[in-house]
C-alpha positions in Angstrom: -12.1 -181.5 69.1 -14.7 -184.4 69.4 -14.3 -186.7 66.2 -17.6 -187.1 65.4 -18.3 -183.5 65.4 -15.0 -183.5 62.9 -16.3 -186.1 60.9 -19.7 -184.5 61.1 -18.1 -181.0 59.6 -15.8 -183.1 56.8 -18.8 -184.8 55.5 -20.9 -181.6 54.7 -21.7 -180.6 50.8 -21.7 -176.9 51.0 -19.0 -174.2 52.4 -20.0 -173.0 55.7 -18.4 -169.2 55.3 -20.3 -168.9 52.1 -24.3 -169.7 53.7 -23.2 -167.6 56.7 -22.3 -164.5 54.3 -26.0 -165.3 53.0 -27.4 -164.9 56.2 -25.6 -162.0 57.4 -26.6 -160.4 53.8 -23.1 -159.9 52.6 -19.5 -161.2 53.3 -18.8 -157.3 54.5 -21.8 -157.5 57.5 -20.4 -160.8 58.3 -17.0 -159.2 58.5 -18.4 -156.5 60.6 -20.6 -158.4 62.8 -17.5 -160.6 64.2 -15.3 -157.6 64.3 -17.8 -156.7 66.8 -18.5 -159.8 68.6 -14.8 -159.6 69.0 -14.4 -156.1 70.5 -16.9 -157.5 73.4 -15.7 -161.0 73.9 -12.7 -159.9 73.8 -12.9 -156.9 76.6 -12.1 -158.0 80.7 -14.6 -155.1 81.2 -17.5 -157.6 80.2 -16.7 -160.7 81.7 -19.2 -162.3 84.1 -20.1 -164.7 86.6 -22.3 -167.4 85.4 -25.8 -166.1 85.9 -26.6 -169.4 87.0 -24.9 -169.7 90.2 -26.3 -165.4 90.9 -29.2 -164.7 93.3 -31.3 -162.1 91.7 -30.2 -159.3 92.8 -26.6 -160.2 91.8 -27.5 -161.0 88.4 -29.5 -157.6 88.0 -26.3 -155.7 89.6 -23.8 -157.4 86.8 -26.2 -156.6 84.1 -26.3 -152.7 85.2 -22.3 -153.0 85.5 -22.3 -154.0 82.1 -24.9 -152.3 80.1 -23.0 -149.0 82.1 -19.4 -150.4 80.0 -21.2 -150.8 77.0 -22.5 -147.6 76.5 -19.0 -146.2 77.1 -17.5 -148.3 75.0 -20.2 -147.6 72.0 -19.3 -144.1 72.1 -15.4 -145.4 72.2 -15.9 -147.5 69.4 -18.0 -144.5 67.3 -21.0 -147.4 66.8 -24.0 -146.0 66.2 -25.5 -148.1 63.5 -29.1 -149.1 65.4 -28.2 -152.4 63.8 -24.8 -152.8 64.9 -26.2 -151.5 68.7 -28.4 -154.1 69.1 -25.6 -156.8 67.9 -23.0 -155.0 69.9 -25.5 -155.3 73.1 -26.9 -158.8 72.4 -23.1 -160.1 72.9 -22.6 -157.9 75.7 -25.5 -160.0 77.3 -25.1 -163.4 76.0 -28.8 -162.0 74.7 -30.2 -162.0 77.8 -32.8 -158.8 78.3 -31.3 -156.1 80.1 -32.6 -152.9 82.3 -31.9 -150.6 79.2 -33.7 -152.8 76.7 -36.6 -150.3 76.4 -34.5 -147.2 77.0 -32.7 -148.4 73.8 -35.5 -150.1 72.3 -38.9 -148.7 72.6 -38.0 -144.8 75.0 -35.4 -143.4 72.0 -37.2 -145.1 69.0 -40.8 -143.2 70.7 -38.9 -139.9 70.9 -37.6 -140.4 67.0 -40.9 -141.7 65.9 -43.2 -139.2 67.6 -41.0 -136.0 69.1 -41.3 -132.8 68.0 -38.1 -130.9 66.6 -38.4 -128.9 69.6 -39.0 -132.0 72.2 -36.4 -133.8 70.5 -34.0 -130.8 71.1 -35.1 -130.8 75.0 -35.2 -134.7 75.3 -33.4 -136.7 72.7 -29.6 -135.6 74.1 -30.0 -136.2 77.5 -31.5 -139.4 76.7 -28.5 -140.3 74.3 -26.4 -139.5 77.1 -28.3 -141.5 79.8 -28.9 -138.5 82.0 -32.4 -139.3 80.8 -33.3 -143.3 81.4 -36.3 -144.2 79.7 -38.9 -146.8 80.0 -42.2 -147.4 77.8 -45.1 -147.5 80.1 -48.1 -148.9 78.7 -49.6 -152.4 80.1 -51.5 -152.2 83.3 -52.3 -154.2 85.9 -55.9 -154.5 84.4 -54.9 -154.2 80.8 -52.9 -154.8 78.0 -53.1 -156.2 74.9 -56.7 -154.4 74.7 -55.6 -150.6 74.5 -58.6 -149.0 74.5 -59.1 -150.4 78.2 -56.2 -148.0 79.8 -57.2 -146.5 82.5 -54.6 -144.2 83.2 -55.6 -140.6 82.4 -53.7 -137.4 81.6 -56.1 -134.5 82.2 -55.4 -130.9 80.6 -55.8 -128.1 82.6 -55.7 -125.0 80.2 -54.7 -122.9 83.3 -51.7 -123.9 84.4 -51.2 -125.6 80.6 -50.3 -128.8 82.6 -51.3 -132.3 82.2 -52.6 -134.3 85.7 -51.3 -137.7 84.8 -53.4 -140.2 87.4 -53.4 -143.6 88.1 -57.8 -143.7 89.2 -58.1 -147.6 90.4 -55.9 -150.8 91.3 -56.5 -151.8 87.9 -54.9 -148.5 86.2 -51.3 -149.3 88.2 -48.5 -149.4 85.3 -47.6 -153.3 85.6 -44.4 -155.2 83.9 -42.8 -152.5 81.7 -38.9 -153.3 81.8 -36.1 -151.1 83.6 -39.6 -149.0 85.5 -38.7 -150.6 89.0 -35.1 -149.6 90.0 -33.1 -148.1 86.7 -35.6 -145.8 84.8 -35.9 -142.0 86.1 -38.6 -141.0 83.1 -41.3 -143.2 81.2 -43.0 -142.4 78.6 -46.7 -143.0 80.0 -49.6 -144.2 77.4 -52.8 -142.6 79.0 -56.4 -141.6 78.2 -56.3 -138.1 76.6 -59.0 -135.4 78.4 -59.4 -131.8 77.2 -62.2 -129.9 76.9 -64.4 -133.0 79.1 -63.9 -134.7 75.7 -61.7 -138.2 76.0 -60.1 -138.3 73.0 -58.3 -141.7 73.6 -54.8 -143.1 74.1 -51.8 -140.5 73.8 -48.1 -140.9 74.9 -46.7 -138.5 77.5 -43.0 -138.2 79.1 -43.2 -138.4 82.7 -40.2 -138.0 85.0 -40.5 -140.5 87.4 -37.1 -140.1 89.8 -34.9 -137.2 90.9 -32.1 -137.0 88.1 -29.5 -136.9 91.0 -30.4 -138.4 93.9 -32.7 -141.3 91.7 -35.1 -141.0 94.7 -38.9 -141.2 93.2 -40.7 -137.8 93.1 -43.5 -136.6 94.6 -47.0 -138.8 93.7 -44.8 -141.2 92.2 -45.2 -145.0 93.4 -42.5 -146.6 91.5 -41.1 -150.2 92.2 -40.1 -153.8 91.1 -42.6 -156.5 90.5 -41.1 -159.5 91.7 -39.4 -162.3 90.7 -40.9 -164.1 86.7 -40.5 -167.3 85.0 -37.2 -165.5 83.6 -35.9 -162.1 82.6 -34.0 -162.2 86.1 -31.6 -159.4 85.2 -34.3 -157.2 84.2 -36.5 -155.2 87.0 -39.8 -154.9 85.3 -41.9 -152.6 87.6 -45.0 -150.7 88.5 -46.1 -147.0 88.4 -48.7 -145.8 90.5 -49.3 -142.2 89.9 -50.9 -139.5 92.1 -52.4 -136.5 90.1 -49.0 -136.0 88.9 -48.7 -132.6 86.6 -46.0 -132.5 83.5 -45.7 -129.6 81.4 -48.2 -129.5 78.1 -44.8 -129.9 75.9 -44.4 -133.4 77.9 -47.7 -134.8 75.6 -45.7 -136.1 72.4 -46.7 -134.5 69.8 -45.1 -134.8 66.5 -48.9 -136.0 65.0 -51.7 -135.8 67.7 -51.4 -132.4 69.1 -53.4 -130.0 72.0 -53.4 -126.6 71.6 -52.8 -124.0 74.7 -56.8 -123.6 75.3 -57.3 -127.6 75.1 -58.4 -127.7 71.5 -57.2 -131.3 70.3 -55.6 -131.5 66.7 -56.4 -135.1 65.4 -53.2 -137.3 63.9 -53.5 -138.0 60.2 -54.1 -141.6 61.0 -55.2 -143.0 64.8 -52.3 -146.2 64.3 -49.5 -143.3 64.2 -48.6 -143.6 67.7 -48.4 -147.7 67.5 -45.6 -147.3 65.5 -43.0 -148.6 68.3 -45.3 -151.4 69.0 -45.0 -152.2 64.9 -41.1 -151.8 65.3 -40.8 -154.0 67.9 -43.1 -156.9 66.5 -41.2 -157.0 63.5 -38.0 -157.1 65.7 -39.3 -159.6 67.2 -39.8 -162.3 64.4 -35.7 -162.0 64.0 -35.4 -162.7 67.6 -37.4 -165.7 67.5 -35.9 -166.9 64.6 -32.4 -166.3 66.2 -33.6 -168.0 69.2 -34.3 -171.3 67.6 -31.4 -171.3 65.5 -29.4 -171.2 69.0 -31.7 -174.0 70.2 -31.0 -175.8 67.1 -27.2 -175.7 67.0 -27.3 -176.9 70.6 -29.3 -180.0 69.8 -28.1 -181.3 67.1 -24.3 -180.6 67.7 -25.3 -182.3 71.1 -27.2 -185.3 69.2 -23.8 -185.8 67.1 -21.7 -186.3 70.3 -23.8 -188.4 72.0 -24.2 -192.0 72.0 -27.2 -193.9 73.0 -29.1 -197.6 72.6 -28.6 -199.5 69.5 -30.4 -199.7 66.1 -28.7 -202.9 65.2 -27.9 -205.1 68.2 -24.2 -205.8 68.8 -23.4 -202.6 67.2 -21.9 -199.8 68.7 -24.2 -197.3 70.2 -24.8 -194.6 67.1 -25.0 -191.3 67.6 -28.5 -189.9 68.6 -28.7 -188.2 65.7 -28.8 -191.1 63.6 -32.5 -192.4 65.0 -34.9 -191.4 62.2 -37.2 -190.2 64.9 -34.3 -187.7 66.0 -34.4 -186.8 62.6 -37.8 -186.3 62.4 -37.6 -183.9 65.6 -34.8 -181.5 64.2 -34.6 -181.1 61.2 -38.4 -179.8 60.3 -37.2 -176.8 63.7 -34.3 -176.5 61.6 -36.1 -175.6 58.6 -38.3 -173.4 60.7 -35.0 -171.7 61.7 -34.1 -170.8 58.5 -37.7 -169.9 57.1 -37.9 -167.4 60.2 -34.7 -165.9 59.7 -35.3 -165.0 55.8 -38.7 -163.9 57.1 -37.1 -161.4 59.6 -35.0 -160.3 57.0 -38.6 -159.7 55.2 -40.0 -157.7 57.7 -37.2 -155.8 58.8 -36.9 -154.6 55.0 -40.6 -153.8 54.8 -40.9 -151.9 57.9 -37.7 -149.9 56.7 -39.6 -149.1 53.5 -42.6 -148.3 54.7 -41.8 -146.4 57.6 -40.2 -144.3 55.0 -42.9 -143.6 53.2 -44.7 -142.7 56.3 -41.8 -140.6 57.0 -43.1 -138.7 53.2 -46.7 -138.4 54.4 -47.9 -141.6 52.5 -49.5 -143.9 55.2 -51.4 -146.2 52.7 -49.2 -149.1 53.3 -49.4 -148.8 57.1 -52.7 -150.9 57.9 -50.4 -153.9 55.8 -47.8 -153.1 58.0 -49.8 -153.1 61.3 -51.3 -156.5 60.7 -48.5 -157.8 59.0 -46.2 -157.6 61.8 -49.3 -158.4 64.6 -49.6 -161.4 62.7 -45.9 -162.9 62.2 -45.0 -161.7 65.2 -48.1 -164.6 66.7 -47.0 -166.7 64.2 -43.2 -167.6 65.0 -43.3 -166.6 68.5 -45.6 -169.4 69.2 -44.2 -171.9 66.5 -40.7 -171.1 68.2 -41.8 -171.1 71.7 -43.2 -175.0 70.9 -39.7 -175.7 68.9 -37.2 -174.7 71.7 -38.8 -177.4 74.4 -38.4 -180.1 71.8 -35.1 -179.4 71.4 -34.8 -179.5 74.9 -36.0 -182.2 75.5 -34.3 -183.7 72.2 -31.6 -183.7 74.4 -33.0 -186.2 77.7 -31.8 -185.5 80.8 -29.0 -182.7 80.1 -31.1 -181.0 78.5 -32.8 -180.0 81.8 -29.7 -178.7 82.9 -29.2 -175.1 83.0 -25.6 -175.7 81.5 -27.6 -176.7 78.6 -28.5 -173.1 78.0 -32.1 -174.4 76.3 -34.1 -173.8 79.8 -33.1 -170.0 79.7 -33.6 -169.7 76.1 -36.9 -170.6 76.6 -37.8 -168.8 79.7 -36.4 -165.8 77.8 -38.2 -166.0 74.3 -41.5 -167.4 76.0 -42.9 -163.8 76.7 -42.6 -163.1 73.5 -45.7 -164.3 73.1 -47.3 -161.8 75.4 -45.7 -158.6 75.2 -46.3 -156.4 72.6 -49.2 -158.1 71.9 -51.1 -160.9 73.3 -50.6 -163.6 70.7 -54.3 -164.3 70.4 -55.1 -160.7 69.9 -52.8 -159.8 67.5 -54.1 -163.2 65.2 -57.5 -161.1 65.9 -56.1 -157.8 64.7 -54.7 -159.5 61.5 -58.0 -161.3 60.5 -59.8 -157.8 60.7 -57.1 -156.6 58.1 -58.3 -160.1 56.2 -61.2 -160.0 56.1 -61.7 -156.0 55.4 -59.5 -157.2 52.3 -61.7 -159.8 51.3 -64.3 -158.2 51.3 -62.9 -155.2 49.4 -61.9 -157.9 46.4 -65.3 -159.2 46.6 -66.0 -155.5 45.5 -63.9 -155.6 42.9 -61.5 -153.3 44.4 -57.8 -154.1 43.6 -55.8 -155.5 46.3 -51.9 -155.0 46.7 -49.1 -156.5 49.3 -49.3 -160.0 51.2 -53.1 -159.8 50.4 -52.6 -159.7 46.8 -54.1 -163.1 46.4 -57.2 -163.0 47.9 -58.1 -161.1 44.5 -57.6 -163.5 42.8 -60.2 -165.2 40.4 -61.4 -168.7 41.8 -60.8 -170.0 38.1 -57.2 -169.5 38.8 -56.7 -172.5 41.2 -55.2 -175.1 40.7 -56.3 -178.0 38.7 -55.6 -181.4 39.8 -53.1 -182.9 37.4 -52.5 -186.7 36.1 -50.0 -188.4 38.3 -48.5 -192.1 38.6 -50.6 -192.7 41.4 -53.8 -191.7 40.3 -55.7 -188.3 40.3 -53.3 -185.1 42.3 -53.9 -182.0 43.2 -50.6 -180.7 44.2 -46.8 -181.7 42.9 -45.6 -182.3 46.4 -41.7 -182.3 44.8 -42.2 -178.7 43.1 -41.7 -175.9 45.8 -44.1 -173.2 43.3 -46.7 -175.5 43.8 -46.8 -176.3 47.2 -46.6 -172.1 47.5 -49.4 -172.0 45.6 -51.5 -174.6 48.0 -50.7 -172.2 50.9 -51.7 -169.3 49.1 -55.1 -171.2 48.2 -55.8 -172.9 51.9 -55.3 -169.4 52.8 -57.6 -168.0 50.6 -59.8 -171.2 51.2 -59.9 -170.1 55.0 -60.1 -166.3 55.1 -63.4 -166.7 52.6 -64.6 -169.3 55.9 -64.0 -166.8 58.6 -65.6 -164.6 56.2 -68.5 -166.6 55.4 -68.8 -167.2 59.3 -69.2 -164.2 60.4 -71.9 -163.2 57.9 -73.7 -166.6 59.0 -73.7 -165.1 62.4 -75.3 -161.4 61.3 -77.9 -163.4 59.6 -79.2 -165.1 62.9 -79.5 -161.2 63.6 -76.1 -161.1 66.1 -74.4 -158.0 66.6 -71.4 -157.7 64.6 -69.4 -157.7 67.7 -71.3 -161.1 68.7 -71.0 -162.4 65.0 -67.1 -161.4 65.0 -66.5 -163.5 68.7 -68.7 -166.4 67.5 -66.0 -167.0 65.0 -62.8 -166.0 66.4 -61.9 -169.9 65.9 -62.0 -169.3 62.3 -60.5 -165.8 62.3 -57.9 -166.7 64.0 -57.0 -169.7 62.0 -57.5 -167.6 58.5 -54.4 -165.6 59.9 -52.5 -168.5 60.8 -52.8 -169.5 57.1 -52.3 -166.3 55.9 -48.5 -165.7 58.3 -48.2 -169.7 57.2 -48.0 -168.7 53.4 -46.3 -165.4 53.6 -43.6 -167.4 55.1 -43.4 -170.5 52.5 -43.7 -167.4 49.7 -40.8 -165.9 51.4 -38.6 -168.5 51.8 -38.9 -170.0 48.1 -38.2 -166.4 46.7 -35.1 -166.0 48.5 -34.1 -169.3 47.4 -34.3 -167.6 43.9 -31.2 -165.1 45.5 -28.8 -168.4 45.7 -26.6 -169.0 43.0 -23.9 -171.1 44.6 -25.5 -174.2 43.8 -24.4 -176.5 46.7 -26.3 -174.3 48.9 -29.1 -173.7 46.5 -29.8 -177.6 46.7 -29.4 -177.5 50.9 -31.8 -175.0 51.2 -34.2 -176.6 48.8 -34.4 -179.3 50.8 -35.4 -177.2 53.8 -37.6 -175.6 52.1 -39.2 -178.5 51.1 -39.1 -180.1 54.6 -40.8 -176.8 56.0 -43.5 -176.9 53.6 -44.5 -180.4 53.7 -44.4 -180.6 57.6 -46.8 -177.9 57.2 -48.9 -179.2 54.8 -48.7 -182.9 57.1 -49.9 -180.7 60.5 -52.6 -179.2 58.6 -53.9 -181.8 56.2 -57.5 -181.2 57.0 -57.4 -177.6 55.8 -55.7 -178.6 52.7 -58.1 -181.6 52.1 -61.4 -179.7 52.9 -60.3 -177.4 50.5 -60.2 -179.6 47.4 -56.3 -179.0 47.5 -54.9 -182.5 48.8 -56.3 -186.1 48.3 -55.9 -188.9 51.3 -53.3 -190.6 49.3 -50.8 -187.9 49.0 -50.8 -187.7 52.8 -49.3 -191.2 52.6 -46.8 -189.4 49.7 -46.1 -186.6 51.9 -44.8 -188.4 54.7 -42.6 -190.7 52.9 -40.9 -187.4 51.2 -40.7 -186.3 54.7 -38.3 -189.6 55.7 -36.6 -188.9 52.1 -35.8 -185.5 52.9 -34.4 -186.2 56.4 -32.2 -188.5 55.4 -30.9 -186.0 52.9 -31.0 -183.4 55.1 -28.3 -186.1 57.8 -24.6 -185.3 56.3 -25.1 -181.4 56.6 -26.6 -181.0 60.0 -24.0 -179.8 61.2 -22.9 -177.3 58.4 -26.3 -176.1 59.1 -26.2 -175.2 62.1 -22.4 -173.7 62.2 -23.6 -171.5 59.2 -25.5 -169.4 62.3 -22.1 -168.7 63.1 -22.8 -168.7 67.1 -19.9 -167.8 69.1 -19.4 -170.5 72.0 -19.3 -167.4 74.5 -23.2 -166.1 73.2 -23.8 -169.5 72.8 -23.4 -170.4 76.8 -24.5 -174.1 76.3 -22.2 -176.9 77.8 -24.1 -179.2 75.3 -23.8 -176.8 72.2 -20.1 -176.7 72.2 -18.6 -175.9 69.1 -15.5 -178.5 69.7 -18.3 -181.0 70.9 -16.7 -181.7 73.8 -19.7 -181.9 76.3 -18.8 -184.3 78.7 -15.7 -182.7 80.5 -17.2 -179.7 80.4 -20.4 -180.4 81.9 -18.0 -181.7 84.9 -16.0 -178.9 85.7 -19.4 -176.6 85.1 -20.7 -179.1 88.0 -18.0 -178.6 90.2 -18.3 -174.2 89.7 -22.2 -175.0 91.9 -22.4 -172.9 95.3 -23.2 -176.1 96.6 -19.4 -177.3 95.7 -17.9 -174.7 97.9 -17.4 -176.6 100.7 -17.5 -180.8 100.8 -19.9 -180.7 103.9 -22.9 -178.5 103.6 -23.6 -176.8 107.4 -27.1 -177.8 106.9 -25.8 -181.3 108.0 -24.8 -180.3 111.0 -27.9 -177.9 111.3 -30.4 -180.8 111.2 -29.6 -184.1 109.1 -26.9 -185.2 112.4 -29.1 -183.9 115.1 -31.4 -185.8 113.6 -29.8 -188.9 114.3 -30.4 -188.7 117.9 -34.1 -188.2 117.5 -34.9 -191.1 115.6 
């Protein structure tokens, strides 16, 4: 064990074990969650050749090998928890994506969500049993973020009660879902609905795609892989080109939306019914991110505790890295944003749960919350985290480049987050529409409920600058309430400008579609504020949760540190508002410094409390022992390049060479 990772760990003010039960939400889900991380760690059957030194192909063949072993040993084991999948699979991967992510992730949540009884009966099983493999086909080559652009069409013809699924133009091609090129043999297809010469819009239908035994693609199918990405190498996302293909009328999902044998359509009880895997998935998705930087996090500070660079007082030993203020300054506010996220996934995945079952009892009047709710965090952290994860990289110089670093694939992997399900721009958009509808509903005096709550709320109530030593304030930047409150009211503050703008833009006689584009820029920074706040709310009411005080205190100084560095990006929105003064900029950043150098003894504790085995962890640099430098040797000396001391590329050219010069 390195001894300043040891001194690092003895110098801590809180007990570890006891923030890690508080982010596994109980001592028992902390038991169970190693208990499983064990059973795969543990297991020959999962071991694996460093991805690193894999050509493509290889490292898609190993990931098939062992998502094949894992769902063996799930049925073994008896897990069947959706929580305790997804943990059991993310450590079967080192969570790396995988060719059964959207079988397990978006193909069986579709069929619960929108199935039937009596398409679950002919689906579900052979699905749960992998004779079925499912993808979730929905971007095109064309399109995707902006639905109502499909092209793909599924055409009902009464007599033979078939649907003629067709791919009409380049454009329409099925492009990028994951586990369509090479694993998948059915897909559930999102295409334009015809009956009766009527389009009545986007509908999903289950379309087998390969032979069940010999996996060869059927007839009018054009199925393969895309190529090679920026990452997701074990994963074959593909493209589906279909040729007036016909599935069965039962093959349209119908649980809601419905078409009748003569083609008479049956409208859903609300059109966002069938978005509800895209909602599941977003609010997955915040946890991921938030787990992501945590990962990233752990690596770079552990790192910046091990290593020694420069001086800060000359003639002094070099310190460790860690110990530069603008080190400091580079962590520890992505720290906080680690922890904020992860109470915030916590959030969502409890609100999704509890609406969805309300849905599940016919009441769909918290679903538009939920739509725009989830669009909206689901921008907001994957692009905070996606920014977070290079500076820890390259927090971390010249090692950090390394793959052995693990921080290069993180990225690459959590990057398309904010793309998929979703283009992050769009789904900002989508949230302001929610805003701004709410807005103006309070204007009419109607009473609003959920995250939106606020934007009720009389002007009177702001908040009134108070006598301070330096003069006039407007906020007490030391009193977390408060600075809750001056999110809530910047929000506010910015959703009533994106409002304002758009009516400014009707009056110069614009179209409301013209009016709504001419201020996107202020739409989509009214839902920034909006996610912004939610989050800050969020984080302070969980620290209300905390009795150990120890912990309590940490946390409150995260909090603090995550609000502030919020409030010091943004200062213009706060001081346009009326809600900061020039002067407590100046006040804000020196609380930042003070809250840093609090923050120093327990980085470390922090960052273990994530609980990140060294095996998921993969990083040479993150290493829980902190010994970096040996390892990062011998990981070296495992290159292809290594196998042999002379490379036959020498002899191929560099020698011949010689004689030509």
């Amino acid at each position: 064990m390195n001894p300043d990772i040891i001194r690092e760990r003895q110098n801590a003010t809180f007990d570890v074990e006891t923030l890690t039960n508080i982010l596994d939400l109980g001592p028992e889900k902390t038991k169970r969650r190693r208990e499983i991380e064990s059973l795969v760690l543990s297991d020959p059957d999962f071991n694996e050749k460093d991805p690193n030194f894999l050509a493509r192909s290889e490292r898609y063949d190993q990931a098939v090998r062992k998502s094949a072993a894992m769902i063996l040993k799930l049925r073994e084991y008896g897990i069947s928890d959706p929580e305790e999948i997804l943990f059991y699979k993310s450590c079967v991967h080192r969570n790396r994506p995988e060719p059964l992510d959207l079988h397990l992730g978006m193909f069986l949540p579709t069929l619960l969500g929108q199935a039937t009884p009596e398409q679950m009966d002919r689906f579900f099983m052979p699905a749960w049993n992998l004779k079925i493999i499912g993808t979730y086909a929905q971007t095109e080559m064309g399109h995707g973020t902006h639905l109502r652009g499909l092209e793909t069409t599924a055409t009902y013809d009464p007599a033979t009660q078939e649907f003629v699924m067709n791919s009409p133009t380049v454009s329409s091609i099925k492009w990028w879902p994951g586990g369509l090129g090479k694993t998948s043999n059915h897909a559930v297809v999102l295409a334009q609905l015809f009956t009766q010469g009527i389009c009545h819009g986007l509908h999903a239908f289950i379309v087998p795609i390969r032979d069940l035994d010999t996996h060869e693609p059927l007839p009018g199918i054009t199925v393969g892989d895309i190529g090679p990405k920026f990452g997701f190498s074990e994963v074959d996302n593909g493209f589906l080109k279909l040729n007036h293909v016909r599935i069965p009328r039962e093959n349209m999902l119908m649980k809601y939306a419905k078409v009748d044998l003569d083609g008479t359509y049956v409208k859903p009880p609300s059109d966002k019914l069938m978005y509800g895997t895209m909602v599941f998935i977003r609010s997955l998705i915040v946890g991921e991110s938030a787990r992501a930087l945590a990962k990233s996090c752990t690596i770079a500070i552990r790192y910046s505790v091990v290593r020694h660079q420069s001086e800060i007082q000359p003639g002094e030993p070099e310190p460790q890295i860690l110990d530069f203020q603008t080190q400091q300054d580079k962590l520890f506010p992505l720290l906080a944003m680690a922890y904020a996220f992860t109470f915030m996934g916590q959030y969502i995945r409890e609100t999704y749960q509890r609406i969805t079952g309300d849905i599940s009892m016919g009441d769909f009047s918290e679903m538009p919350e939920l739509h725009a709710l989830s669009a909206g965090l689901k921008a907001f952290t994957t692009w905070a985290v996606s920014s977070a994860i290079e500076v820890c990289r390259m927090a971390c110089g010249g090692h950090g480049y390394s793959r052995s670093s693990a921080l290069p694939d993180i990225y690459v992997d959590i990057t398309p987050n904010c793309t998929y399900e979703g283009e992050n721009t769009v789904m900002m958009l989508q949230t302001a529409r929610y805003l701004v509808k709410s807005y103006q509903q309070a204007k009419a005096g109607q009473r609003l409920s959920g995250t939106v709550s606020y934007l009720g709320e009389a002007r009177q109530q702001r908040l009134q600058p108070q006598p301070m030593a330096a003069g006039q304030t407007v906020v007490d930047i030391s009193d977390l309430a408060s600075l809750v409150d001056v999110y809530k009211l910047r929000a506010m503050s910015l959703v009533e400008l994106a409002a304002n703008s758009i009516q400014e833009e009707l009056g110069k006689r614009k179209s409301h579609a013209h009016a709504w584009n001419n201020s996107a820029i202020d739409l989509v920074r009214a839902s920034d504020a909006h996610c912004h706040y939610v989050v800050v709310k969020v984080f302070t009411e969980k620290l209300g949760q905390i009795s150990d005080p120890a912990i309590h205190s940490v946390l409150s100084t995260l909090a603090q540190l995550y609000a502030l560095r919020g409030i010091k990006q943004n200062s213009g929105d706060f001081m346009l508002a009326g809600l900061l003064k020039g002067s407590q900029v100046l006040q804000i950043s020196a609380r930042i410094k003070e809250l840093l150098s609090q923050l120093r003894p327990n980085a470390v504790a922090l960052v273990d409390s994530f609980d990140f085995n060294d095996k998921s962890l993969n990083s040479v640099l993150g290493r829980y022992d902190g010994n970096v430098y040996e390892n990062l040797f011998e990981w070296a000396r495992k290159s292809p390049l290594n196998a042999t001391e002379v490379h036959e590329s020498f002899h191929k050219y560099l020698k011949p060479l010689r004689s030509k010069l």
